[in-house]
OpenMM code with the backbone's topology and positions (N, CA, C; nanometers):
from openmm import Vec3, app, unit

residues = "UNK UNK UNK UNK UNK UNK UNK UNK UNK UNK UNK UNK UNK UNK UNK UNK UNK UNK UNK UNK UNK UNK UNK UNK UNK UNK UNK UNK UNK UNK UNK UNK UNK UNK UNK UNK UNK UNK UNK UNK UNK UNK UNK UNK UNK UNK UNK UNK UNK UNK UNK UNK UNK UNK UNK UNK UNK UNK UNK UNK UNK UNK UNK UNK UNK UNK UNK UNK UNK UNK UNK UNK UNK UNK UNK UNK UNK UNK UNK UNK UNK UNK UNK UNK UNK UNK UNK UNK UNK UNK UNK UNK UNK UNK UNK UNK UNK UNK UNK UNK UNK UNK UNK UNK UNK UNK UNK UNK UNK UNK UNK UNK".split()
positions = [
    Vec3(-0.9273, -2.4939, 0.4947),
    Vec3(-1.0395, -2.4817, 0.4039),
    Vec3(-1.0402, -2.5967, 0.3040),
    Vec3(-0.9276, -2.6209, 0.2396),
    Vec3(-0.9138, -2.7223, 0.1527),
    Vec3(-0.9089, -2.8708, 0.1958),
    Vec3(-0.8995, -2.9166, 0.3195),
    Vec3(-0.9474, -2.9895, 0.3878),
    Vec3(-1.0540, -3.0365, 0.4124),
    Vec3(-1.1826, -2.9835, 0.4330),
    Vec3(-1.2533, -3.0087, 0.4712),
    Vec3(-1.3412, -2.9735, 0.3401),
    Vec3(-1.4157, -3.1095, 0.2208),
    Vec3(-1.4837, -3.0213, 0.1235),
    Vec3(-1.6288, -2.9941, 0.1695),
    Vec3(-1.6792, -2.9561, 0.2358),
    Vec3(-1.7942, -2.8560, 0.2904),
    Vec3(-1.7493, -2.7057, 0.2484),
    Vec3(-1.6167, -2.7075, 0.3448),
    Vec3(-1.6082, -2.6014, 0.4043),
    Vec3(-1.5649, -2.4945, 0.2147),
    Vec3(-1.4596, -2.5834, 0.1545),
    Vec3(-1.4039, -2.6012, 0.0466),
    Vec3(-1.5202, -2.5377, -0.0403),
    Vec3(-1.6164, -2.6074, -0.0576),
    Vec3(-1.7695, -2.6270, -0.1832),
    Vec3(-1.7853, -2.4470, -0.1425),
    Vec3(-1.7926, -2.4237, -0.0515),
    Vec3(-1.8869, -2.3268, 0.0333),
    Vec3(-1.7801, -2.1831, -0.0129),
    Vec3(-1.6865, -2.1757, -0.0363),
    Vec3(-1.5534, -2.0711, -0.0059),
    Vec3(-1.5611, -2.0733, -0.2091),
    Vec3(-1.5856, -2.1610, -0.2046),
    Vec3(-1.5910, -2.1030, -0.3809),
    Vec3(-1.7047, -2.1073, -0.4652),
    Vec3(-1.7990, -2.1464, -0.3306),
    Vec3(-1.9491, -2.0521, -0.3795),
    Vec3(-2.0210, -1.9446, -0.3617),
    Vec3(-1.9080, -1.8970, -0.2812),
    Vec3(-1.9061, -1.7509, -0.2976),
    Vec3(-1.8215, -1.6761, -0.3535),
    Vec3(-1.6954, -1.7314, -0.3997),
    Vec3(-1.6361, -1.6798, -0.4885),
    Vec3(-1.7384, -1.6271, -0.6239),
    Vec3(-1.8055, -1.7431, -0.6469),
    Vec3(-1.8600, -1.7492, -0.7474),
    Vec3(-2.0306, -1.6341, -0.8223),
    Vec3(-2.0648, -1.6911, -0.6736),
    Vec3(-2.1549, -1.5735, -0.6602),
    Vec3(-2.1591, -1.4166, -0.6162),
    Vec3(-1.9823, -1.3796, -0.5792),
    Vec3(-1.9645, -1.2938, -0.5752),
    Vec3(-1.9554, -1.1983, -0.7182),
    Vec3(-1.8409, -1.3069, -0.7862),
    Vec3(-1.8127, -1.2550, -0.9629),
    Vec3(-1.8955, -1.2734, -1.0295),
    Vec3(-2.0052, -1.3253, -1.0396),
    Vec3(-2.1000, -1.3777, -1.1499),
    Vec3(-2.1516, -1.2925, -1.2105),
    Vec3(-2.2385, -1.2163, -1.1665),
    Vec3(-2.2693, -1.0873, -1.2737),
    Vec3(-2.1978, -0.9889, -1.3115),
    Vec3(-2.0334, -1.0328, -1.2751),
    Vec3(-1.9503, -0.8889, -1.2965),
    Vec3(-1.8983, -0.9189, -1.4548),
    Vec3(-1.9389, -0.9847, -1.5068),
    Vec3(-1.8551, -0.9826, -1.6787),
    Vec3(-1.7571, -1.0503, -1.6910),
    Vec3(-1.6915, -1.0966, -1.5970),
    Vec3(-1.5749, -1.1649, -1.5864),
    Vec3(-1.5100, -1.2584, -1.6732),
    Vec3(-1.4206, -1.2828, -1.8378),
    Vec3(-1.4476, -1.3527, -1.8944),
    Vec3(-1.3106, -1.4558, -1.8890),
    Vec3(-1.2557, -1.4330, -1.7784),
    Vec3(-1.1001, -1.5262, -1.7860),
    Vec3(-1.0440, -1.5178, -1.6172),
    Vec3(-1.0273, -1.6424, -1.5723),
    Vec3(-1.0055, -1.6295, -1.4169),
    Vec3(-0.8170, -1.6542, -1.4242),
    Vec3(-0.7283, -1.6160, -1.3265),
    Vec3(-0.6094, -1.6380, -1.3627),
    Vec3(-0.5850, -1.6461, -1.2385),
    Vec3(-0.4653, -1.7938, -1.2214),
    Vec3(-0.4485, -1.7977, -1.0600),
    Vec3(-0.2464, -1.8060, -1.0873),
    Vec3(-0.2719, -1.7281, -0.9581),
    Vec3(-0.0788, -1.6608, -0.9516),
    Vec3(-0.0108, -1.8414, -0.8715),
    Vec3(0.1005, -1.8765, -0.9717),
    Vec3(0.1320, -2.0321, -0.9303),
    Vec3(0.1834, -2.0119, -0.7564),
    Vec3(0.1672, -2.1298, -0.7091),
    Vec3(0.0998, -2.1894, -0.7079),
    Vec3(-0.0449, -2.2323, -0.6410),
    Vec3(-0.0467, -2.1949, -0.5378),
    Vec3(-0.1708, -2.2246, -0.4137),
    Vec3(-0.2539, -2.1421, -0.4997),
    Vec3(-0.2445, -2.0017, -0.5909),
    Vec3(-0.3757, -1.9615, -0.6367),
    Vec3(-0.4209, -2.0664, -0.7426),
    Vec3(-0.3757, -2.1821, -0.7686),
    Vec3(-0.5134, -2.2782, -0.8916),
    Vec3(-0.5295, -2.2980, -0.8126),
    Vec3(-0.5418, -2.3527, -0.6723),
    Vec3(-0.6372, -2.4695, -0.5766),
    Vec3(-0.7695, -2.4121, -0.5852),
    Vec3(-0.7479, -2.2542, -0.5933),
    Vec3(-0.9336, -2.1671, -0.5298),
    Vec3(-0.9321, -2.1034, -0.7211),
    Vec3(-0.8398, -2.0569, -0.7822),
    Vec3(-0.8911, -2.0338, -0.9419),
    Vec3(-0.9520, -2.1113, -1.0253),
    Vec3(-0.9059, -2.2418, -1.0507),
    Vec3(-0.9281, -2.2596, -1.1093),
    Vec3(-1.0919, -2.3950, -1.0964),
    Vec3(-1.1106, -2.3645, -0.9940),
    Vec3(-1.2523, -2.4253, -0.9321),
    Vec3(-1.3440, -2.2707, -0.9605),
    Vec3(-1.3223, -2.1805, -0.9564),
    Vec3(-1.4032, -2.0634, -0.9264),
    Vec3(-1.4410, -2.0180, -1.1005),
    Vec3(-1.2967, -2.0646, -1.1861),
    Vec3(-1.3188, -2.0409, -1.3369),
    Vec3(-1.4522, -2.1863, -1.3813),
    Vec3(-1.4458, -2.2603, -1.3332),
    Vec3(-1.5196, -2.4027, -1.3832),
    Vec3(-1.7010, -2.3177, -1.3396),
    Vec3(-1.6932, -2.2590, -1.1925),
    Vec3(-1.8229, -2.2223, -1.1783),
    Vec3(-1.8837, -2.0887, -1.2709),
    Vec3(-1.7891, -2.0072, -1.2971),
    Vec3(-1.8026, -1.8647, -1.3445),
    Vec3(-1.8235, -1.9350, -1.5105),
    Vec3(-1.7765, -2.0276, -1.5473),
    Vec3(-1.8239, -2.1064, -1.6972),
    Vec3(-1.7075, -2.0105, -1.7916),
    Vec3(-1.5701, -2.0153, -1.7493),
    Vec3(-1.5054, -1.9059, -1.7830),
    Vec3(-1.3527, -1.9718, -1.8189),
    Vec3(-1.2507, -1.9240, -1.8574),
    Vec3(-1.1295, -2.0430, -1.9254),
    Vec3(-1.0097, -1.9546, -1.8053),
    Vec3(-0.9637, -2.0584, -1.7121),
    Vec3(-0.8803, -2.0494, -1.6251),
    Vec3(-0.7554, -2.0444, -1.6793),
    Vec3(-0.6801, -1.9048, -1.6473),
    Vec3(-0.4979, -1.8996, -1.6926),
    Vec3(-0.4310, -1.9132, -1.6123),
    Vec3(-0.3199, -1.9792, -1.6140),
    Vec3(-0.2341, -2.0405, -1.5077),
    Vec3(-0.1201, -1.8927, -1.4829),
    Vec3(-0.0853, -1.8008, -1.4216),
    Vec3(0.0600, -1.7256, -1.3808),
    Vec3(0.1235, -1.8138, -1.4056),
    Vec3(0.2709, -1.8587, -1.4528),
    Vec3(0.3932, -1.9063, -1.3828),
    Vec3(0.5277, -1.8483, -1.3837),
    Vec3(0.6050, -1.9296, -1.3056),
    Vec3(0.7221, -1.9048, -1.2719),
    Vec3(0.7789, -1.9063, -1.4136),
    Vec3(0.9186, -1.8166, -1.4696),
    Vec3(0.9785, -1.8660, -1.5830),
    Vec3(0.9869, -1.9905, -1.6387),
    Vec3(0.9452, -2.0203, -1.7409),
    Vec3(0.9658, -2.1392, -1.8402),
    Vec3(0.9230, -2.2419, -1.7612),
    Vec3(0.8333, -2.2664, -1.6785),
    Vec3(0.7627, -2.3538, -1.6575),
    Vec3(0.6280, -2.3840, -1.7372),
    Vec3(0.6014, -2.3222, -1.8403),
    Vec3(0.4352, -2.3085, -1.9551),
    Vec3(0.5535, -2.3940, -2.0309),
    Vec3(0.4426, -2.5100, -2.1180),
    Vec3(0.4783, -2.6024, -2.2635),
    Vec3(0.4845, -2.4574, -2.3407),
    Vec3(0.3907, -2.3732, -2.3846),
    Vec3(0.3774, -2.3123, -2.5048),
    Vec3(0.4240, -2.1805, -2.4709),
    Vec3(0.4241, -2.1185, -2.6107),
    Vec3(0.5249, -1.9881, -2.6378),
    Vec3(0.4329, -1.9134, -2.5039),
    Vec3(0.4990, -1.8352, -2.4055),
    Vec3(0.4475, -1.7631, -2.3082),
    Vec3(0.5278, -1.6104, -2.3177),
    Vec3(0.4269, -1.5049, -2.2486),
    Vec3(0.4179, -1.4084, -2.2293),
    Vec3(0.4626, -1.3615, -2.0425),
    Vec3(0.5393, -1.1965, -2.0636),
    Vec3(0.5375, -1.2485, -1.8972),
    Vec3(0.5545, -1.0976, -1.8513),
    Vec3(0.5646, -1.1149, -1.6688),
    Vec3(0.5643, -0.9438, -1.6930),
    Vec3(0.6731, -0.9708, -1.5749),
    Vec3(0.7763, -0.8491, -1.5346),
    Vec3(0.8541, -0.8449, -1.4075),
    Vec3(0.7951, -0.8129, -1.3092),
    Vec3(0.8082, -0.8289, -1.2176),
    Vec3(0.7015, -0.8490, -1.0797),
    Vec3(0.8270, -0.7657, -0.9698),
    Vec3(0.7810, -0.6998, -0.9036),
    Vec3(0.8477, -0.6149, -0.7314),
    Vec3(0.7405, -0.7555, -0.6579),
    Vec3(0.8157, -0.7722, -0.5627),
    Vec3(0.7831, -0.8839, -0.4385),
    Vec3(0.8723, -0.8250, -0.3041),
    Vec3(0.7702, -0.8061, -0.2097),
    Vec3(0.7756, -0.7628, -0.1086),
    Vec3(0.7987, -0.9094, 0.0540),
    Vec3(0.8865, -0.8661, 0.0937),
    Vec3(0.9455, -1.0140, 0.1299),
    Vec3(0.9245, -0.9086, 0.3208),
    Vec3(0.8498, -1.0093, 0.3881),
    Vec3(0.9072, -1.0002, 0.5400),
    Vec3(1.0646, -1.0452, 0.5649),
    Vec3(1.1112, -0.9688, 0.6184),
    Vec3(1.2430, -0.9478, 0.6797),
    Vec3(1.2709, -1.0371, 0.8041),
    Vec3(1.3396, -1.1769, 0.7757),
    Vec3(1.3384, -1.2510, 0.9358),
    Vec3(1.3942, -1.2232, 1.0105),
    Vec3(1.5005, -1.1021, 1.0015),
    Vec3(1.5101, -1.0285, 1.1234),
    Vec3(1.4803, -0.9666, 1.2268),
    Vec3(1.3572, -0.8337, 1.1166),
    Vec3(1.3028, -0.7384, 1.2353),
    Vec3(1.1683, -0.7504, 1.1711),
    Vec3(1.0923, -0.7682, 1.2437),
    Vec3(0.9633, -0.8619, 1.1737),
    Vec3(0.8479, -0.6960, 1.1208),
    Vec3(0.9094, -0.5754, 1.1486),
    Vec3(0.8376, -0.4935, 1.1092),
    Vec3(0.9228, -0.4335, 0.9788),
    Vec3(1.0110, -0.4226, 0.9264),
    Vec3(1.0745, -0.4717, 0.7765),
    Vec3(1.0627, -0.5275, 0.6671),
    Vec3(1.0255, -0.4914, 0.5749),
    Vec3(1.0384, -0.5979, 0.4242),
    Vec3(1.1297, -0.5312, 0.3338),
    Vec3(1.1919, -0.6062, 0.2563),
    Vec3(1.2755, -0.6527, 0.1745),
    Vec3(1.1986, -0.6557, 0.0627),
    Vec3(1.2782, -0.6267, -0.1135),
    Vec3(1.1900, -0.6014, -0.2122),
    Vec3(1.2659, -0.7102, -0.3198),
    Vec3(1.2427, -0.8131, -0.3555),
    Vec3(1.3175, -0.8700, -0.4863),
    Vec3(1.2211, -0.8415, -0.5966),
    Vec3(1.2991, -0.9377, -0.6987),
    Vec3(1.2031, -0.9063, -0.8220),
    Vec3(1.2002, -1.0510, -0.8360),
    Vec3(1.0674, -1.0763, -0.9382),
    Vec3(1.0571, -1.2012, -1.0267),
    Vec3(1.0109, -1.1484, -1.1587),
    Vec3(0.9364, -1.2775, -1.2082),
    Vec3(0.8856, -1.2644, -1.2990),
    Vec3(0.7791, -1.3936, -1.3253),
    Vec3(0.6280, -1.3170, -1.3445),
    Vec3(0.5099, -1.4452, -1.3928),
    Vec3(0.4900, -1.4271, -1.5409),
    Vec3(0.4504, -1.5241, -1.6081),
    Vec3(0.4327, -1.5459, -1.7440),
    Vec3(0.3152, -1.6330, -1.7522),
    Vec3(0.2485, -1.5673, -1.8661),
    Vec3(0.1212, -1.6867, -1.9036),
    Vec3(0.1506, -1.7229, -2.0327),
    Vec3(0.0784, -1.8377, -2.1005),
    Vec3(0.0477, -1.8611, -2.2706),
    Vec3(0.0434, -1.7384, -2.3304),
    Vec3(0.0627, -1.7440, -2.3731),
    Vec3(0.0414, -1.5953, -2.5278),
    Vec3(-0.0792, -1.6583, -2.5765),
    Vec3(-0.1450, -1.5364, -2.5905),
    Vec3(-0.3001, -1.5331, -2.6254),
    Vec3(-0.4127, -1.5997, -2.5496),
    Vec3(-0.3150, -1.6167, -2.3883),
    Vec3(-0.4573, -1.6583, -2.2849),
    Vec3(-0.5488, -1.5317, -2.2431),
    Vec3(-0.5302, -1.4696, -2.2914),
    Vec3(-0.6239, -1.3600, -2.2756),
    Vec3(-0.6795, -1.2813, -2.4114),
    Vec3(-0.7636, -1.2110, -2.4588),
    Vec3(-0.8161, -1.1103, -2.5956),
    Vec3(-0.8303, -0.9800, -2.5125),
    Vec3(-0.7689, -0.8995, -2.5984),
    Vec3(-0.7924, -0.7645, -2.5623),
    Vec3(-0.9678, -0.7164, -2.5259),
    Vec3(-0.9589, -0.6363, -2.4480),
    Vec3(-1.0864, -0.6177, -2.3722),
    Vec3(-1.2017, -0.7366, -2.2390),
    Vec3(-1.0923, -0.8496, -2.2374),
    Vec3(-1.1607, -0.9569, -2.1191),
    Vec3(-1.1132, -0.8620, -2.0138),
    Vec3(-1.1774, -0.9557, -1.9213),
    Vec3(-1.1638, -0.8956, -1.8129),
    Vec3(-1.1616, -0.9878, -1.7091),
    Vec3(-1.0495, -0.9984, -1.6382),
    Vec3(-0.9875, -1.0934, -1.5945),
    Vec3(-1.0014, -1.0684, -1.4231),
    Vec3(-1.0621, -1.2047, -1.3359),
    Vec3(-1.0504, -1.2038, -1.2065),
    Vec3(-0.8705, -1.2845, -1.1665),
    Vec3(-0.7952, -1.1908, -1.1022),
    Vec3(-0.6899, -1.2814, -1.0631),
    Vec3(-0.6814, -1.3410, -0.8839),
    Vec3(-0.6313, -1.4547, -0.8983),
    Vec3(-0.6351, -1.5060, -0.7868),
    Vec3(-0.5027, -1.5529, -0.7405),
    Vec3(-0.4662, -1.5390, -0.6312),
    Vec3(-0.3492, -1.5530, -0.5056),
    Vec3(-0.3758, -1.6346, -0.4294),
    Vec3(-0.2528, -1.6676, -0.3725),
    Vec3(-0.2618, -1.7038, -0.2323),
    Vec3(-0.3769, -1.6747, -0.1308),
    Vec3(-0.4340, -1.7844, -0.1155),
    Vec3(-0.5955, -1.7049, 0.0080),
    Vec3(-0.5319, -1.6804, 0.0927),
    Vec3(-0.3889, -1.7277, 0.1554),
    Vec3(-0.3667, -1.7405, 0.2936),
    Vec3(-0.2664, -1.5908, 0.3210),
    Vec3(-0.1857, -1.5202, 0.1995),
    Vec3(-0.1192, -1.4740, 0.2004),
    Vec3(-0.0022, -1.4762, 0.2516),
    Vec3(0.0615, -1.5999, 0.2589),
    Vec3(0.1896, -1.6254, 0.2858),
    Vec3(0.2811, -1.5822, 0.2001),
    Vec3(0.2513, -1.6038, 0.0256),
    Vec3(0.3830, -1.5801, -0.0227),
    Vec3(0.4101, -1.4323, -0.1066),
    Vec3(0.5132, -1.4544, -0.1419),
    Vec3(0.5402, -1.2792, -0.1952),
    Vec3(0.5035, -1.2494, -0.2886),
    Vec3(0.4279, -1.2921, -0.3784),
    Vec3(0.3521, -1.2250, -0.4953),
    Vec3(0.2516, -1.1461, -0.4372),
] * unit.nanometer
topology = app.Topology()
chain = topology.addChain("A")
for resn in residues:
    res = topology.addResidue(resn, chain)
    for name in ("N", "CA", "C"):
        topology.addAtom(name, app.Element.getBySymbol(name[0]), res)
């Protein structure tokens, strides 16, 4: 998708026109592959894009929550495995009562 910008323009103009009348006032993409499609979809929605990250990867004082991550098992491929992490944003990228679209992995490869 990200290859090809047709295909690219097109995948986050419907993102866009999907959320648009929903109120949406803060887009947030889980690091990393979710900024490639967030933070293009926050620029159309006219809305302030928050980055997830990994621990202490944010410059400024950040906020964060512990995360369950569900892991395929390369053993027995009908199995998963549960670790933990943890994502953190800026402190005060959000105001009480927004309402926030979050964005992932499109492809769903990784364990968030």
């Amino acid at each position: 998708v990200i290859g090809d910008p047709k295909v690219f323009r097109i995948v986050i103009g419907a993102f866009v026109k999907r959320y648009k009348d929903m109120n949406i006032t803060a887009v947030a993409g889980i690091e990393s592959r979710g900024f490639i499609f967030a933070s293009p979809v926050a620029l159309g929605l006219k809305v302030p894009f928050v980055p997830f990250r990994k621990p202490g990867k944010l410059a400024c004082q950040s906020v964060g929550v512990d995360i369950k991550m569900r892991r395929q098992s390369s053993q027995v491929s009908d199995q998963s495995t549960f670790g933990k992490d943890r994502l953190e944003m800026h402190e005060g990228g959000f105001k009480k009562g927004d309402r926030v679209l979050v964005i992932d992995d499109m492809l769903g490869s990784g364990p968030s």
